[in-house]
N, C-alpha and C positions, 0 to 999 in steps of 0.2 A: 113458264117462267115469265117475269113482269120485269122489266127493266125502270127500275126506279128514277135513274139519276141520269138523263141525259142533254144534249145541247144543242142549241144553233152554231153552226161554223159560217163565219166569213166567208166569201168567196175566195177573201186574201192567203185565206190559209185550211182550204181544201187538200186534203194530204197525196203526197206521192205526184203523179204526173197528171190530176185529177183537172187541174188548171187548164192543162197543154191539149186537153182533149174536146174533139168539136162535139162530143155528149156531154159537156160540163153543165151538170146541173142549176138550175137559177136558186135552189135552195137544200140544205145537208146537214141532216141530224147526226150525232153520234155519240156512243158513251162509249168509256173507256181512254185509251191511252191511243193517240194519234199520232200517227209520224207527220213532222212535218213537210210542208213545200219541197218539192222536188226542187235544187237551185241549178244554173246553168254558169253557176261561178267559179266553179272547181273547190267549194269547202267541202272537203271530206267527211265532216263534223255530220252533215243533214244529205249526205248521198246514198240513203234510202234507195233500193229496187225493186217495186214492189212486181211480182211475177202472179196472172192469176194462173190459175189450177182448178179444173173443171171437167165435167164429165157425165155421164148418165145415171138416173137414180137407181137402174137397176143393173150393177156392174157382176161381170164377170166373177167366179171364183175365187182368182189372182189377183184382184181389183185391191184388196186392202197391201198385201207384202209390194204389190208396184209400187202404190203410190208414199209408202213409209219408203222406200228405196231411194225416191226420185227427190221427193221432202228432204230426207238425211244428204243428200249428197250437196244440199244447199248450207249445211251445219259449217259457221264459222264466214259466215260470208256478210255481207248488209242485205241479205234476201229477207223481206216480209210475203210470207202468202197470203195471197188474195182468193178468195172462194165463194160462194152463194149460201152456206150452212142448208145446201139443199142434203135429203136421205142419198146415200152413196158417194159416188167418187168426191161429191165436195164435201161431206162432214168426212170422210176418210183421211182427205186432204189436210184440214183443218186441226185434225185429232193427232197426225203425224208430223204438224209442225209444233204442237204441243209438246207434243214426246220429246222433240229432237231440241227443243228451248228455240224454236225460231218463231216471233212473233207473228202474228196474222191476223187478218181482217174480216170478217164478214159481213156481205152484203145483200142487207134482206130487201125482200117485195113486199113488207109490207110497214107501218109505221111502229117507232120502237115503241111507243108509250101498248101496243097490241101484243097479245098472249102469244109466246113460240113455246109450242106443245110438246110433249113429249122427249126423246132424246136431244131433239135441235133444241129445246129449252135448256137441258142441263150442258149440254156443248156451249150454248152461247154466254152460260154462268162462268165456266170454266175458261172461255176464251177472254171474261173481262176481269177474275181472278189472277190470270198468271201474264196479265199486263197488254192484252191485244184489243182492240176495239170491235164493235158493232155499231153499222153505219147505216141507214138511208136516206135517199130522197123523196120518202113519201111523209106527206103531214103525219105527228104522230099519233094517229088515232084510227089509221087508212087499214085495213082489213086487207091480206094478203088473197088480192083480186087476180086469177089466170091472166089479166092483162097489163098485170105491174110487171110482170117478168122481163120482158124485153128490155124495160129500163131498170130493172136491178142489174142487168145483162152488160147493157149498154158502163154502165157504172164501176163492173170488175174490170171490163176492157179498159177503161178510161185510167182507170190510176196506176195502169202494170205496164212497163217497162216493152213484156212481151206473155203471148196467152199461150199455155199447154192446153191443150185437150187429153185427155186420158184414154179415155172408154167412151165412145159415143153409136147407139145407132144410127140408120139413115139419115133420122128425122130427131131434132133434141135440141135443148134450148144450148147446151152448150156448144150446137153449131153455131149458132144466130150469138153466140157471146164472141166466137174466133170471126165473123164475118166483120163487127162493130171493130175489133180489134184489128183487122185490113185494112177498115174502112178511113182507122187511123193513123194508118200507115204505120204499123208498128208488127215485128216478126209475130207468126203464128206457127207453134210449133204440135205436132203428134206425134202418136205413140204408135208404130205401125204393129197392125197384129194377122192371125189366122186369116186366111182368105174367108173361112167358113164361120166365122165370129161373127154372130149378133150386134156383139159390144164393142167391135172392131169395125164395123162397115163403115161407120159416119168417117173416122179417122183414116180408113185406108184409102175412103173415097178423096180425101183432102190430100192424101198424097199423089193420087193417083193424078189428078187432075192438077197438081203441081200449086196448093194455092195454101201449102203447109210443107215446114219442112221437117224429116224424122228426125227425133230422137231416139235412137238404137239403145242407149244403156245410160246410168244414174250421172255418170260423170261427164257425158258429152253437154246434158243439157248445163252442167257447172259452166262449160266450156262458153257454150254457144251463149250466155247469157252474158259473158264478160267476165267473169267470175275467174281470180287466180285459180292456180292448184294449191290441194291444201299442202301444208307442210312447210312454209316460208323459213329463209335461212335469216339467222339473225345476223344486225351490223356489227354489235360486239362479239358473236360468237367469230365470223370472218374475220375481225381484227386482230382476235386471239391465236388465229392460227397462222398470221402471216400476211392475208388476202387485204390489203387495204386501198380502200375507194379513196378515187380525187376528190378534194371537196365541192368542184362540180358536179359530181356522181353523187355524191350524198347528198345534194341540194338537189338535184333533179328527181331523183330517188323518194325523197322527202313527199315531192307534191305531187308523185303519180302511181305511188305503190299502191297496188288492190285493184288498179285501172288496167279496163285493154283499151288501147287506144291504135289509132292508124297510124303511120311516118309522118302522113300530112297533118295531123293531126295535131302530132309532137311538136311540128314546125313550127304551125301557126299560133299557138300556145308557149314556144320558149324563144327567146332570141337568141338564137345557136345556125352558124352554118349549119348545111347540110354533112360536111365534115366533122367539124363538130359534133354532133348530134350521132351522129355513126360512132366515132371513137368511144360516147357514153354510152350508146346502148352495149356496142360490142362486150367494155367494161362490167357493164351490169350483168350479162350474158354470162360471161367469163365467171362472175361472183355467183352463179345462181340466182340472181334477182329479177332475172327477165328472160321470155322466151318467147319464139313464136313456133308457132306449127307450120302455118302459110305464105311468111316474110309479108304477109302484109295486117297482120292484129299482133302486137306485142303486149302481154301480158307480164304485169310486172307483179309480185309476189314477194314479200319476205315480213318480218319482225322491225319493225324499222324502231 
């Protein structure tokens, strides 16, 4: 597959957190459909997350139903997957945000205007048919060199939010993608598996050594990523039954649904006492619109 129609991007408008990263490319091709700028303004409108998803080319078994699980439980969110359209956990990756309508990225090692052979070719057709992009930072004519990988690596860490690892053994490029992703300062999370797993060692090792944190099952990583629960309650289905918000609740409600955010957070963001600010979240609580687990990340959720 030959990628006919692609671009130079701005540095201005490098997509996702692509910017905010100390691997930010001095130059980034792309075709297809781009999310843009990550913004630090709270417009909802362009608050994109972009999560990469990554793993070894020879996975387990189980490797395809995981990572459709892990894909699906991201359905209905602003989550874009991020991937390398490398053979396994990352075109699996890729293939199951297809399925699920969640848009995603790929990021090759080697220049777009160059031949992606085989199934990665018709994945990377399909991934700019059904509105998702394929991106790099090599010239486009640059031949997928064993030592572009690190910086195709560097590149999936740089625009996500935060990295999963799937299936990795000891040694695998999607180590070296969650180390760039540390080195960002941004969460690195796995998949804990069998002690006696091949495709489980890399990942178990990152737990073990405390430098990743598990993800046990589909809905925690929704959790850990910021991500409501699904099933939001609507404002006029609550009206209809009685349950009606202050219109400071609806105004606050307004410009933080779909956010988990801290108390400190809330503060420094609204001009509300610390009384205040309690009486609404309690409110929101009270309507099903807000939750936490910990008392200290509230998760706000609903149909606004």
């Amino acid at each position: 597959m030959n990628i006919k129609e692609f671009a130079t991007i701005d540095k201005s408008l490098y997509p996702l957190l692509l910017n905010e990263s100390r691997y930010s490319p001095k130059q980034f091709y792309a075709a297809g459909t781009l999310p843009p700028p990550t913004t630090s303004d709270g417009d909802r409108s362009v608050q994109y997350t972009g999560i990469a998803m990554v793993g070894t080319r020879r996975p387990g078994r189980n490797a395809e139903e995981l990572c459709r699980r892990l894909v699906h439980s991201l359905r209905g969110t602003r989550a874009i997957v991020v991937s390398g359209l490398a053979q396994g956990i990352d075109s699996l990756c890729h293939e199951a945000a297809l399925e699920a309508g969640i848009p995603t990225i790929a990021v090759l090692a080697q220049g777009l205007a160059t031949n992606i052979e085989g199934s990665r070719g018709e994945l990377a057709q399909r991934i700019l048919d059904e509105g998702g992009a394929i991106v790099s930072d090599f010239a486009p004519d640059m031949p997928a060199y064993k030592s572009n990988f690190p910086s195709r690596n560097r590149i999936i860490a740089g625009m996500s939010v935060a990295t999963l690892i799937v299936q990795s053994r000891e040694k695998g490029g999607a180590l070296l993608t969650g180390d760039f992703c540390r080195r960002d300062g941004r969460p690195l999370f796995a998949i804990p598996g069998n002690f006696d797993s091949e495709v489980a060692s890399g990942t178990n090792q990152l737990l073990d050594r405390g430098l990743a944190k598990p993800v046990f099952c589909p809905d925690s990583l929704r959790s850990l990523l910021g991500f409501p629960k699904e099933g939001g309650q609507s404002l006029s289905k609550l009206s209809s039954i009685g349950c009606n918000l202050s219109e400071r609740a609806k105004t606050f409600f307004s410009k933080v649904n779909g956010f988990r955010k801290t108390f400190d957070e809330l503060q420094s963001e609204n001009d509300f006492k610390t009384s205040e600010l309690l009486a609404i979240l309690t409110e929101l609580e009270i309507a099903g619109l807000a939750h936490t687990d910990d008392n200290l990340y509230f998760h706000f959720n609903g149909v606004a």
